[in-house]
C-alpha positions as CSV (number, residue, x, y, z in Angstrom):
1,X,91.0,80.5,130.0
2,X,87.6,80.4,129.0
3,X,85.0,83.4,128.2
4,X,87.4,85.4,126.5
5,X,85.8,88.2,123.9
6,X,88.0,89.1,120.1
7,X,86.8,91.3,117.3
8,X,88.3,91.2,114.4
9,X,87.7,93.6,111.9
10,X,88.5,95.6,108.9
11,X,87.6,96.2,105.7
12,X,86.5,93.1,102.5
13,X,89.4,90.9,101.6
14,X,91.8,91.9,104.8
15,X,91.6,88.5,106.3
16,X,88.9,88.8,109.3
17,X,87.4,85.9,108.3
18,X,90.5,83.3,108.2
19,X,92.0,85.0,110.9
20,X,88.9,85.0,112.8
21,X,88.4,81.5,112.7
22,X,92.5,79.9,113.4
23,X,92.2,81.9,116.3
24,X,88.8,80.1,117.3
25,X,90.6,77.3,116.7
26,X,93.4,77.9,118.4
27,X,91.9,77.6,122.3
28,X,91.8,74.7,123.5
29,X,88.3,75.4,125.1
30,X,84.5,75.9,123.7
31,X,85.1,78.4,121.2
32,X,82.4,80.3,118.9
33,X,82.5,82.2,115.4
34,X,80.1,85.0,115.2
35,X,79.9,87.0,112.0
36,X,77.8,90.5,111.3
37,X,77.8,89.4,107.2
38,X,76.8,85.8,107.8
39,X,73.8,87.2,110.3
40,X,72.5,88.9,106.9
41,X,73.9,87.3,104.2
42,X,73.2,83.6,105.8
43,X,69.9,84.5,107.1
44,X,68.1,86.6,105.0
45,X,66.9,85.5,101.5
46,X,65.3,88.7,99.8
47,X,66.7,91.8,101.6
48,X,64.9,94.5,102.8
49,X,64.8,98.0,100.6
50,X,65.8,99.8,104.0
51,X,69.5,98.8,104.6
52,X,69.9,100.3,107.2
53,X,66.8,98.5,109.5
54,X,68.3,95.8,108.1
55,X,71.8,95.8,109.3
56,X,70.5,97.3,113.0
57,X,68.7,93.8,113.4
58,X,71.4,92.1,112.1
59,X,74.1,93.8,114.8
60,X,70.9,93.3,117.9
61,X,71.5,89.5,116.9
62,X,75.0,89.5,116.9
63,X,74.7,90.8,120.4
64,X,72.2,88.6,121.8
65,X,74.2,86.0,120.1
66,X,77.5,86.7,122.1
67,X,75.8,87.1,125.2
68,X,74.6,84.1,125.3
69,X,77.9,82.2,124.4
70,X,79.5,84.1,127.2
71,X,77.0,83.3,129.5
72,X,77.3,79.7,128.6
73,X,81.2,79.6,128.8
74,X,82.2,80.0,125.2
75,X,85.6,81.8,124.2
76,X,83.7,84.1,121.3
77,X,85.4,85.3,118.4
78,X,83.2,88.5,116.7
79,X,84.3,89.0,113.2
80,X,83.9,91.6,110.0
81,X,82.7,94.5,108.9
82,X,81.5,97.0,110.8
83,X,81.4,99.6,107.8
84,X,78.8,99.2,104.6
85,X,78.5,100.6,101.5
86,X,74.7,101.1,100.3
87,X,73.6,103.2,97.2
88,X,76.3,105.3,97.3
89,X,76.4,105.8,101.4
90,X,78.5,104.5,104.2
91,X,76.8,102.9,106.9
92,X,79.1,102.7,110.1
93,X,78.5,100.4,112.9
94,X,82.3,100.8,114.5
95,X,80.9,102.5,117.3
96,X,79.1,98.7,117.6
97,X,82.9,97.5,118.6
98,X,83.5,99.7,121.7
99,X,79.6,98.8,122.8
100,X,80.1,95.2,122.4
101,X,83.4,95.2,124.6
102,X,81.7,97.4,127.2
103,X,78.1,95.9,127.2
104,X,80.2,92.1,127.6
105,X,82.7,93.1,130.6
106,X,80.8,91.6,133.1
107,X,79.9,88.4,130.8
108,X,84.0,88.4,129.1
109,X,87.1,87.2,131.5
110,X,89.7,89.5,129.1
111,X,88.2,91.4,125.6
112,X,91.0,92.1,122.7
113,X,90.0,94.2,119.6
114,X,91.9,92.9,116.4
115,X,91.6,95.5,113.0
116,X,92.9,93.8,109.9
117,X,94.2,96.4,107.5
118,X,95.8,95.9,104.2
119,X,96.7,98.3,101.0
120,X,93.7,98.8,98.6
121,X,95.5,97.6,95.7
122,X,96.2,93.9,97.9
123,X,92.5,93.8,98.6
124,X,91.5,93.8,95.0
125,X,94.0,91.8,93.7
126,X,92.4,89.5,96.9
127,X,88.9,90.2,95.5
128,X,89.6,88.7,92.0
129,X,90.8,85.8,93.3
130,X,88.3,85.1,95.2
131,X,86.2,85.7,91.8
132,X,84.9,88.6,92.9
133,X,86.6,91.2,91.7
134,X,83.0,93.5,91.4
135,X,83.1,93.4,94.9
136,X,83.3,96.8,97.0
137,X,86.6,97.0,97.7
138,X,86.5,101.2,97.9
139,X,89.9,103.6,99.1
140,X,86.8,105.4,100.9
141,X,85.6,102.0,102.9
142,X,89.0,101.3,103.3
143,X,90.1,104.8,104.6
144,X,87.0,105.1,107.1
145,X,87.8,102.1,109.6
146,X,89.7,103.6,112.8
147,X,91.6,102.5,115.3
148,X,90.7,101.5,118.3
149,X,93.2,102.9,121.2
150,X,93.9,100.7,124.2
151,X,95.8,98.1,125.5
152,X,94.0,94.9,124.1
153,X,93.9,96.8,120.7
154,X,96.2,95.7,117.7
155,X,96.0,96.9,114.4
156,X,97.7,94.3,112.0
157,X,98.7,94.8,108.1
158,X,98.0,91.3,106.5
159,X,99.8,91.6,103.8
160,X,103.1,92.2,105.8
161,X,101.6,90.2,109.1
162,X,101.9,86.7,109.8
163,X,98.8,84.8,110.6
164,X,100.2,82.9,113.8
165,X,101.9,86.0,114.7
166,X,98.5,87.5,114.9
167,X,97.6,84.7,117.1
168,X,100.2,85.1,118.6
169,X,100.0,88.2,119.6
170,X,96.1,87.8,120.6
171,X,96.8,84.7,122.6
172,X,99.5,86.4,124.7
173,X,97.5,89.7,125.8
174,X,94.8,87.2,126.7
175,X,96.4,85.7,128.7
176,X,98.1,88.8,130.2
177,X,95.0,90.3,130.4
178,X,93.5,87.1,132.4
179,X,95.9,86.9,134.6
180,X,95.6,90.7,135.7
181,X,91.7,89.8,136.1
182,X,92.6,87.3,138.7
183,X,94.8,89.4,140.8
């Protein structure tokens, strides 16, 4: 089944992160967990006062990154957010998700795009306990992720969604969606 791309994403405290990672677990195969916030947040000690620059080198990582797992065999799960709040602005990089799936189609045997959604209220009552109940957890953020439209795209509620029903439900269009690739 191997090679198979998932983004996951939505906004802070909707679950991309745990549900990113049980569904790397969940294949059998060589699987890889490639975050946009760990690229800056794990990498960079003392950010740059452009935060834009700095998030663009961040996402031409992420997409070396994944091209190379591909290449090399790996299932690849591509998780977080692709929206940012700086000094007062949003910063979108959703149109990063349709790029990703389209630049890796030759590289990726079946692509599924996952967005994690949850009420704004659930988020922050997330936030503070996860002791960080200062963090941006904005209606406006919130409100500006889209949906993508498409077969392999699901748009799950965590709050009312199941996390094996999500993988569930990633798993089986997978491998629908391989199985159409070989015929």
């Amino acid at each position: 089944m191997g090679r198979n791309l998932v983004i996951v994403y939505g906004p802070p405290f909707s679950g991309t992160n745990s549900v990113a990672w049980a569904l790397a677990r969940s294949f059998p195969e060589k699987t890889a967990v490639l975050s946009a916030d760990n690229r800056i947040a794990g990498a960079i000690a003392v950010p740059d006062a452009d935060a834009g620059a700095e998030l663009d080198m961040a996402h031409t990582q992420l997409r070396l990154l994944l091209a190379n797992y591909l290449k090399n065999g790996y299932n690849t799960v591509v998780e977080g957010a692709f929206l940012f709040e700086r000094d007062g602005g949003l910063l979108s990089y959703e149109a990063e998700i349709d790029q990703l799936v389209a630049l890796m189609r030759h590289l990726a045997t079946s692509s599924v795009v996952v967005r994690l959604t949850a009420p704004e209220a659930v988020l922050r009552r997330r936030a503070a306990a996860a002791g960080r109940a200062e963090a941006a957890v904005s209606g406006r953020l919130t409100a500006a992720y889209k949906d993508r439209y498409g077969v392999l795209s699901y748009t799950f509620d965590t709050e009312t969604a199941a996390e094996n029903t999500i993988l569930e439900t990633v798993r089986a269009a997978l491998r629908d969606a391989g199985r159409q690739a070989v015929e």
